[in-house]
Every structure is written in C-alpha cells, then in structure tokens.
C-alpha positions in Angstrom: -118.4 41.0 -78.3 -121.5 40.8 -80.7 -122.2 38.0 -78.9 -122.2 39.0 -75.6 -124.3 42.1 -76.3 -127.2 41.0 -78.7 -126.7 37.3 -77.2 -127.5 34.0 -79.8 -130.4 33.2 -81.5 -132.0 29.6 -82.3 -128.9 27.5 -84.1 -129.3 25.2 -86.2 -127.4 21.7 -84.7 -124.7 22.3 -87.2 -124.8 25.7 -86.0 -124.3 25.0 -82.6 -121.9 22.3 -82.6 -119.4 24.9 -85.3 -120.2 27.4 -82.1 -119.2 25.2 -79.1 -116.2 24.2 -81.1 -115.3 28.0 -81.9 -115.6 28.8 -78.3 -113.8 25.6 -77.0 -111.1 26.6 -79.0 -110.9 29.7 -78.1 -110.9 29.2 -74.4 -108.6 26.3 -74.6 -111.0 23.5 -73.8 -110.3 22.3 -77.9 -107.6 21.1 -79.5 -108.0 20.2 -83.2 -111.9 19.5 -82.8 -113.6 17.2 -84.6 -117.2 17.8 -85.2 -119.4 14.4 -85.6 -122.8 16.3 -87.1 -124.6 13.2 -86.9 -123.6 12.2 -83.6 -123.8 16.0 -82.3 -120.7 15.4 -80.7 -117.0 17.0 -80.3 -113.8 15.0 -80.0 -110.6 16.9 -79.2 -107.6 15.2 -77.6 -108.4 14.0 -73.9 -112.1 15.1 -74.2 -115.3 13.8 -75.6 -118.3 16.2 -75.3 -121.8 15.0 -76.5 -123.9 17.9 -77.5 -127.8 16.8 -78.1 -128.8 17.9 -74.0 -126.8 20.6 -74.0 -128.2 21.6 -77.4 -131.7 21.3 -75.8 -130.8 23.1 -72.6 -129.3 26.0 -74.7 -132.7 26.4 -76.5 -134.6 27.1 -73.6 -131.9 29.8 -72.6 -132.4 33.2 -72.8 -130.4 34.6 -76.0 -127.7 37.2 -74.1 -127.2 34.1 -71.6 -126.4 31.6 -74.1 -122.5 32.2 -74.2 -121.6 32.0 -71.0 -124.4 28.7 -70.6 -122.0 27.1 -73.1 -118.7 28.5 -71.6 -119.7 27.1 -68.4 -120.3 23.9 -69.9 -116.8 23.5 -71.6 -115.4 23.8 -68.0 -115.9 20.4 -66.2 -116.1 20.4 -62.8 -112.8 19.7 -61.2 -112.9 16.0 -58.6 -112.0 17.6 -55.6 -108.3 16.4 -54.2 -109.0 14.4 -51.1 -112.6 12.5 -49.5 -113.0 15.5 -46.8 -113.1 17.8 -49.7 -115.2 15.8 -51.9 -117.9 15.1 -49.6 -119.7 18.1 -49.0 -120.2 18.1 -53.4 -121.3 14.4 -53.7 -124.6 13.7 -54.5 -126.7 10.1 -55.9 -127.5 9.8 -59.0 -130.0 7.3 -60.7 -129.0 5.9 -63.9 -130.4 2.9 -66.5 -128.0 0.1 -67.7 -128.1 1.5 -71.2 -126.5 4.7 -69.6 -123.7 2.3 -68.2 -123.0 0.6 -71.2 -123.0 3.4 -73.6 -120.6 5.8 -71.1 -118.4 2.8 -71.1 -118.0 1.7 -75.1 -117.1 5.6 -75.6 -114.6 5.5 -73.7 -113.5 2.2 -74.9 -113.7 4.3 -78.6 -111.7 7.1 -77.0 -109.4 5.2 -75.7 -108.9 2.9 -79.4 -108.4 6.2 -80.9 -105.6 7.3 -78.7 -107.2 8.6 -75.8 -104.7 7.4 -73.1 -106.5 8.7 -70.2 -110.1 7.0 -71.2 -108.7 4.1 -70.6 -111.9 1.8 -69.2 -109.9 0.3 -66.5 -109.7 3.8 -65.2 -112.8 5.1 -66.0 -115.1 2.5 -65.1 -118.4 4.2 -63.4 -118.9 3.1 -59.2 -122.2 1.6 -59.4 -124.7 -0.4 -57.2 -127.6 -2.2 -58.6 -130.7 -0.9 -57.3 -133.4 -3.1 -59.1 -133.3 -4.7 -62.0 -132.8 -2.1 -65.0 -131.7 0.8 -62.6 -128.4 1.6 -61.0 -127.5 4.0 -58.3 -123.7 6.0 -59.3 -122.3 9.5 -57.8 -121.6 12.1 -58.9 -119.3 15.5 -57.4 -121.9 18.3 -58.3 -121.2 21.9 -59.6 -123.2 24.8 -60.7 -123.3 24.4 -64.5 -122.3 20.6 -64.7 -121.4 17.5 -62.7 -119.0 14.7 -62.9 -119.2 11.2 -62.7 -117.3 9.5 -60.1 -115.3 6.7 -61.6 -114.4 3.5 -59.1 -110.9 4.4 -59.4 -111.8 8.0 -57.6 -113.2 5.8 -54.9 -110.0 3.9 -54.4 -108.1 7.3 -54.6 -110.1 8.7 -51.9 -110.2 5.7 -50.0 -113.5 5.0 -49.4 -115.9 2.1 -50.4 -119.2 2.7 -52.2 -122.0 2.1 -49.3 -119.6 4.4 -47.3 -119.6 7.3 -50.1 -123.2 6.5 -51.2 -124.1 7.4 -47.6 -122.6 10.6 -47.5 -124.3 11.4 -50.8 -127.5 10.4 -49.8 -127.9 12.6 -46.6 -126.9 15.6 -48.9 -129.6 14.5 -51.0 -132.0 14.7 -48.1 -130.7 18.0 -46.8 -132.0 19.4 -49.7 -135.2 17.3 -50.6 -137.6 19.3 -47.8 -139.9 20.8 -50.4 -143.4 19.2 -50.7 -144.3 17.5 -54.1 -146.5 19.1 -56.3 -150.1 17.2 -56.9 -151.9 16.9 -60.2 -154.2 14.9 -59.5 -156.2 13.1 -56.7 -153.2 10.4 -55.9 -150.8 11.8 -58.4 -147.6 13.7 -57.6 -144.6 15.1 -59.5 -141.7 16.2 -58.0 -141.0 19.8 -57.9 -137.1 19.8 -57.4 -135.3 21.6 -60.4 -131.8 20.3 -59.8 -131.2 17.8 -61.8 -131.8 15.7 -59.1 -135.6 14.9 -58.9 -135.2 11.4 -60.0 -132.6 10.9 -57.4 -135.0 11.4 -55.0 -136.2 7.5 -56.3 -133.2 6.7 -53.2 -134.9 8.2 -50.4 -137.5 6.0 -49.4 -139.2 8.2 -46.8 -139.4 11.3 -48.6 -142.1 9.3 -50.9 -143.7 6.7 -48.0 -144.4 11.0 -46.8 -146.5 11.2 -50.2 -148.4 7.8 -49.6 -148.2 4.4 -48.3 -146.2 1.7 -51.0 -146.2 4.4 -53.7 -146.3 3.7 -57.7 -143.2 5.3 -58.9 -141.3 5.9 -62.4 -138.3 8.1 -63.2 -138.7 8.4 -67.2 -135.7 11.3 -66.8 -133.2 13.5 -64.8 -136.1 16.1 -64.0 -139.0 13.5 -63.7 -140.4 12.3 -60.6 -143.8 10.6 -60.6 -145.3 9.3 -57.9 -148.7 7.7 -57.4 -151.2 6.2 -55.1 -151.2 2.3 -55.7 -155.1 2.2 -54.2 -156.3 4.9 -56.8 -158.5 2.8 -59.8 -156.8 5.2 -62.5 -153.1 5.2 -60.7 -151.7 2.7 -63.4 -153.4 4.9 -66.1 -152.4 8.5 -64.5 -148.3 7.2 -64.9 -148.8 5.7 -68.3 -150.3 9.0 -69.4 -147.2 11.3 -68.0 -144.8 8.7 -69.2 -146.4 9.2 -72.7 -145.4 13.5 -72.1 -142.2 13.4 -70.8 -141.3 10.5 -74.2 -141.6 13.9 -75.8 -138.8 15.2 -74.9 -136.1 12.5 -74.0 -132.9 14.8 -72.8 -131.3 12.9 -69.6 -133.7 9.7 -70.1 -133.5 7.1 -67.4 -136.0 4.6 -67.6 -140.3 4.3 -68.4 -140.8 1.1 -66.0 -143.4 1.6 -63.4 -141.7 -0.1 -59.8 -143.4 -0.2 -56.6 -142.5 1.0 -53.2 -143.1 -1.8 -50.5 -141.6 -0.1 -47.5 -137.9 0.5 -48.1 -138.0 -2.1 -51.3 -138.5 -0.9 -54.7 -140.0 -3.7 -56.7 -140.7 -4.1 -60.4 -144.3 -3.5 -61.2 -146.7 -6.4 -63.0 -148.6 -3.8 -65.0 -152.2 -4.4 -65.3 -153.8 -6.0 -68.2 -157.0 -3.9 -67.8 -157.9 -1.1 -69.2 -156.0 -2.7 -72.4 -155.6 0.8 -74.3 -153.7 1.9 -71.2 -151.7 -1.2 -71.0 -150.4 -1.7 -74.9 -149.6 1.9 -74.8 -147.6 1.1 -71.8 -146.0 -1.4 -73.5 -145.2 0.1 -76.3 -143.8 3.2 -74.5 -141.6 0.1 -73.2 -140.5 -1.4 -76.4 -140.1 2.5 -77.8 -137.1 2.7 -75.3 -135.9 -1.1 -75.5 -135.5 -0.3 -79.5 -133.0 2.6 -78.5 -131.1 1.5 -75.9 -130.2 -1.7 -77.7 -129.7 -0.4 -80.9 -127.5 2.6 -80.0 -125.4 -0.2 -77.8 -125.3 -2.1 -81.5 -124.3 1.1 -83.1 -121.2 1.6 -80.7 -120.2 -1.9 -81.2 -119.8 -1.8 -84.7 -117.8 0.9 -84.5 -115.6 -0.7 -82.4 -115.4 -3.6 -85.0 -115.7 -6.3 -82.4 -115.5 -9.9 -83.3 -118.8 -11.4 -81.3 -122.3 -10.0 -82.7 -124.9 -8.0 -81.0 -127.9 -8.3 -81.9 -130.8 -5.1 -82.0 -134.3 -5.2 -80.8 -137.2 -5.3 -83.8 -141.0 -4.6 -83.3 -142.8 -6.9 -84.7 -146.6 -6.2 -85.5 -149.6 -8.7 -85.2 -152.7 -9.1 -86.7 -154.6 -7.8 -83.9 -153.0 -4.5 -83.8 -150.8 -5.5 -81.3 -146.8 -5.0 -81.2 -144.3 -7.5 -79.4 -140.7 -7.5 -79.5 -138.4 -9.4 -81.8 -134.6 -11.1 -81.6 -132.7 -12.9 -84.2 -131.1 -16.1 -84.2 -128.9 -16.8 -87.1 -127.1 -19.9 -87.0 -123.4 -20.1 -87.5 -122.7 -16.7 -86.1 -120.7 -16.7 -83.1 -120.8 -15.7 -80.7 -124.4 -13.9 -80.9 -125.6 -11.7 -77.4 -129.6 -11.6 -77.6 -130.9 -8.9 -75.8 -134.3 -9.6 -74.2 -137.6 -9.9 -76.0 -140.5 -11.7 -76.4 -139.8 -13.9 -79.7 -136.7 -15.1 -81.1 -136.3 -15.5 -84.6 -134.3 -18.7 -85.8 -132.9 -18.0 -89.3 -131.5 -20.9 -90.9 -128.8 -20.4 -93.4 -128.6 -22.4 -96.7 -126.1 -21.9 -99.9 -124.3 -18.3 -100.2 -124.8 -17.7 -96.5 -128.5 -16.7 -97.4 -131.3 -17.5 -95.2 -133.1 -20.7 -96.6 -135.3 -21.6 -93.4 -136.8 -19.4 -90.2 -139.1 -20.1 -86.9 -140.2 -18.3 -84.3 -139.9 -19.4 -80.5 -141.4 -17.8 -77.3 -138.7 -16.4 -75.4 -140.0 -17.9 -72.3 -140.0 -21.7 -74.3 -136.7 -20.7 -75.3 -134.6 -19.2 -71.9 -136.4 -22.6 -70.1 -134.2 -25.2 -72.4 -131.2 -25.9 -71.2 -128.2 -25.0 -72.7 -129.5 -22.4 -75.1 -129.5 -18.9 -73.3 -127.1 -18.2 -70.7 -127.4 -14.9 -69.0 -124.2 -12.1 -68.8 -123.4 -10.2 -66.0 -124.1 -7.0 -69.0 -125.0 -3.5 -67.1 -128.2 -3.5 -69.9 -129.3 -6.8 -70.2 -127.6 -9.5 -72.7 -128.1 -13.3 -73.0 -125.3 -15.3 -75.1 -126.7 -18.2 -77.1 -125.5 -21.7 -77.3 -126.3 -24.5 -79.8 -128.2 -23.8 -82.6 -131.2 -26.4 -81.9 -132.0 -28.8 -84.7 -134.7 -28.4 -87.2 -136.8 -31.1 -85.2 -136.6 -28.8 -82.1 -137.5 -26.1 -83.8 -140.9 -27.5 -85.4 -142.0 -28.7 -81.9 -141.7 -25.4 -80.3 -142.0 -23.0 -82.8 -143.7 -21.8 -85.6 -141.8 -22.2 -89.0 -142.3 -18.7 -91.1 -142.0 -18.2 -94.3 -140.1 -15.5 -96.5 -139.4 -14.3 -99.7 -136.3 -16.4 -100.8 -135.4 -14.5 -104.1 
C-alpha cells in the first residue's frame, strides 16, 4: 500500500530486479523466479523477462507511477484469436540481425532448460530482409508493451507475410501524419513517441516529404534521423547524433547511415573527408559490431555448442587509427568468422599453444577460393574452410610476432 501512496524511489538494479520478482509473484506472472543479477533478467517457468529497458524506462517514471509501469509490464499483451481481430493491433517493426539472433538462442536456452513452449520451431520471428543488416518483423501492439509475432502466428492466422506486412504498414501510416521536427538546416528527427519512430524507416514517402533521396539512420526504437544528402555537413550532422543517442542504448537497432533512392534504401559509402568525422563514424560502427557479436558468443557458450564462434577485437594502429580484428586458429572446427577487416591466422605448435601468427586483409582473404563461405546467419557469419599453408600465408599476409612464454 506504501507503495502505491509514497510511490518508488531510484533502485538500485538488484533492487529492481528483487522488486519485479516480488510483484510477479505476487500477481501470478512468477513462479519460482530466478533472478540473473548480471544478466538483469528473470526466469520463471514458461517466461523469460529481460529487465535492462525496462529498468531504464522505470527511471524516467514518475515515483507514485512506477508500480503500476511495472505491473503493466508483467502482463504481455495477449495475440489476438483470429487475423480480423489481429489486424487492426499490428504494426512494423524495424529490427537488426543481432536482435534476430539473440531473441532466437534464448529461446533455444529456454527451451534446453525445459521451457516446452520456447521451442524455436515455434517461436521463430516472421521476418523480411530489408537491406543488408536490417530486417522488417511485426508486432500486435498494446498500451504498456508489444508482442512479437512469431511465423507460426502467421500460419495460425492464415496469412503470408507481404499480406500482413501490408496491413501493418497502412496502420503505421494512419498514424505517421505529424511533421518532423528540424534541428538544423537539412536535419530532421522524428517527433513520434510511440515506440515506433524508427518504423517510420518503412514508409518511403513520409521521408521523400522531408527531402528528395534522404540520408537516413535508425540508431534505436525512438530514433529517427533524417538528412539532406546535398547539405556539405549532412554526413557530419548524423555522425554527430549517432554519437548522442550511443549514450543511451535501450531498444538499439543499428548506427549505419543508408540512403533513400526513391522507394530503395541503400547502404551508404561514408565519406572519407572530413576524416575526424569519418573514424568517429567508424568507430561508432565497430563500438556496436564488438557487442552484437560478442553477446551472440556469450549465448553460444552457454549453450555449450560444439562449432566455435568467434568475437569481434579492435585492433589499434600506429596512426591512431582502429580497425576490426577476427581470429583464425587452425585445427578448430568448425570456426564462424564474423566480418572484419583483418583476420588473424594463429598457428598452433606443441601443447595446443600458439607457435606462429599472420594477419590477412579480409578482402585478400573472402577473394580465395575455398576459404570463407558465407551463412545464411540473421547477423552476419562466414564459416571457414582449409587452413592455408604457411607459404600462403607469407605471400598474403604479414607474419606477427608474439610473446611465446
């Protein structure tokens, strides 16, 4: 009652995962939590709640509102029964391969723990590439939360996904009249607070309204930036907002610039010049690659699976510069290489310790044949073939030395 009158003040994490799990049991919603501290998540038997956005959503809350914010949230929104019911509630959503992957090795973990109904074949997320390194997915929205529609809904319902996606998308457009805000002389921001502003990424002609073949980037849920391709400092105008909303990285989707051409979103070349601008880009770049493919690397461990993963590394150079870094290691297979601009060859010698290393352009590297061969992986994964002889590695690399003791 305490609660409800005074309302909650600013939890620890600890705190606030021990309160969620108090009130989930208490409501019902938790059976036999368990609290994962580090994770800042709660597993209970047929749910899985990760807490770090709602943790930063109930910050910003005011105090006597908190409760019922995190009562709200412990309700998931029910899939409507039927596609006549469900269609007035679904909505697009834009989400990043690491997203993808990550949504679907917890429920893989769920389901190896006993979960029956997070079984993946069941779960797995309707998707539809939209460029490379973004997907488009539904979801059935509801006031305090939404839920992900799963392919399996789709089949319930009896619809395909270009069918549902254009239901979703003209509720999208219904409500996407509003003007955008500008900041600057060719710079916009989105001023929908939905949870849908990225979303509006789908809608060609809302931004083609803004200006003609728009600069765009969706670095979150909430973020929308939009900017005018013919403006000198455009390039450095995005870089500079992608570097404030890093700050805060609840609901992250992706920091790549793309480029509107008409109805076609495009990957943007950034620009070399000026250089501050573009190795800060690039770092923001390799900021992001380092988490999404070390928290995939993290969930595959747990799952204990027999082929290796390997993470992302930054690399610094003598000129101040910082590139991106994969590793090599022969005998272990099978390896997945995630995408980077040097690959590390580790040789290994007596005890299974490293006694010889290289390192070999990606780009010398993907063009051999036989050596990387692309997966069909929602975030990006190549698997590696031969380990290349000591010759080929001399040629095309440059042989590195280490500290052997």
């Amino acid at each position: 009652m305490w609660r409800r009158l005074f309302g909650v003040g600013a939890l620890s994490p600890a705190k606030f995962a021990d309160l969620v799990a108090e009130i989930g049991v208490a409501n019902g919603t938790f059976e036999e939590p368990r609290i994962d501290y580090d994770d800042m998540s709660i597993s209970a038997k047929r749910r899985h709640l990760y807490l770090s956005n709602i943790y930063a959503a109930f910050l910003r809350i005011p105090r006597r509102e908190r409760v019922k914010y995190i009562e709200s949230v412990l309700v998931p929104p029910d899939l409507p029964e039927g596609w006549v019911r469900a269609k007035a509630k679904l909505l697009p959503v834009v989400r990043d391969g690491a997203y993808l992957t990550t949504a679907q090795l917890m429920m893989h973990l769920r389901f190896a723990r006993g979960d029956a109904d997070s079984h993946p074949d069941k779960t797995k997320v309707a998707r539809r590439l939209l460029v490379p390194g973004l997907f488009i997915t539904l979801v059935i929205d509801a006031p305090a939360s939404m839920a992900i529609v799963a392919e399996r809904q789709l089949e319930e319902w009896g619809v395909d996904f270009e069918t549902a996606l254009d239901v979703a998308l003209g509720n999208l457009r219904a409500k996407s009249q509003d003007p955008f805000d500008q900041v600057a002389p060719g710079l916009w921001l989105a001023t929908w607070s939905d949870s849908f502003a990225a979303a509006r990424l789908l809608l060609p002609e809302i931004l083609q309204r803004v200006c003609t073949d728009p600069l765009v980037c969706v670095p979150n849920r909430d973020t929308l930036i939009v900017a005018d391709p013919r403006r000198p400092k455009a390039f450095a105008h995005i870089v500079a907002l992608i570097l404030e909303a890093a700050k805060d990285e609840r609901y992250p989707i992706s920091r790549a610039i793309y480029q509107l051409e008409h109805k076609t979103l495009r990957p943007l070349a950034p620009p070399t010049a000026p250089p501050a601008v573009a190795a800060l880009y690039a770092r923001l770049r390799l900021d992001e690659q380092l988490r999404c493919y070390n928290g995939e690397k993290e969930l595959r461990d747990q799952l204990k699976e027999e082929a290796f993963y390997a993470s992302v590394m930054a690399h610094d150079l003598d000129d101040g510069s910082v590139i991106s870094l994969a590793v090599w290691t022969e005998g272990v297979e099978p390896s997945y290489l995630p995408p980077a601009q040097s690959i590390q060859f580790v040789k290994m010698g007596d005890e299974r310790k490293p006694s010889a290393a290289w390192a070999v352009p990606w780009s010398v590297v993907a063009a051999t044949p036989g050596m990387l061969t692309m997966t069909d992986a929602t975030l990006p994964r190549w698997q590696v073939g031969a380990f290349p002889s000591d010759s080929w590695l001399d040629e095309h690399g440059q042989r590195l030395t280490f500290d052997k003791k």
